[in-house]
Phi, psi and omega in degrees: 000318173293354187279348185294318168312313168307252210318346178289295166330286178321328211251318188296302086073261166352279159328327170285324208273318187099354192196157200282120147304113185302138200286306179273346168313297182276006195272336173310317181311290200299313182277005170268319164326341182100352152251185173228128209296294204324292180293021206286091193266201246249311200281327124013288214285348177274324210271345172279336180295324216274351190246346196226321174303343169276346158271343175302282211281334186279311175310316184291330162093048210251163147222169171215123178324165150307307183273348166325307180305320185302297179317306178283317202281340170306308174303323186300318200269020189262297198331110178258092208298278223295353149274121192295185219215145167002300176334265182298336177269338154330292227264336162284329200286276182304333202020172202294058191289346184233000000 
């Protein structure tokens, strides 16, 4: 269940960028910052936007506007792991037939 913040990141992250964030870069990234992605909790994921993604995103050669950043970080702190998410309930529904 905790790893759903890490992939919230990623999948909103993506969606801000406009493009697929690499995926195993940043969770290397989330664990040099000093957390673990698998346990990644709510306050973590801000405290990680606000202190480590912008050196993260220039090595990557990725950028993200100001206001884009308003925008995730709005999404981030709405993010509730324990409700699933559009996504996941589809995807419970229907299951992964493809």
């Amino acid at each position: 269940m905790a790893r759903r913040c890490f992939d919230h990141l990623h999948a909103e992250l993506s969606v801000e960028i406009g493009t697929l964030v690499p995926r195993y870069p940043l969770w290397i990234r989330v664990q040099e910052a000093g957390f673990d992605p698998d346990g990644f909790e709510a306050s973590q994921l801000l405290s990680f936007v606000d202190e480590h993604l912008e050196p993260f995103l220039v090595e990557e050669g990725l950028e993200l506007s100001p206001r884009r950043r308003t925008r995730l970080l709005r999404r981030l702190r709405r993010f509730d792991p324990n409700v699933p998410t559009p996504y996941e309930t589809m995807e419970r529904i229907f299951g992964r037939s493809v």
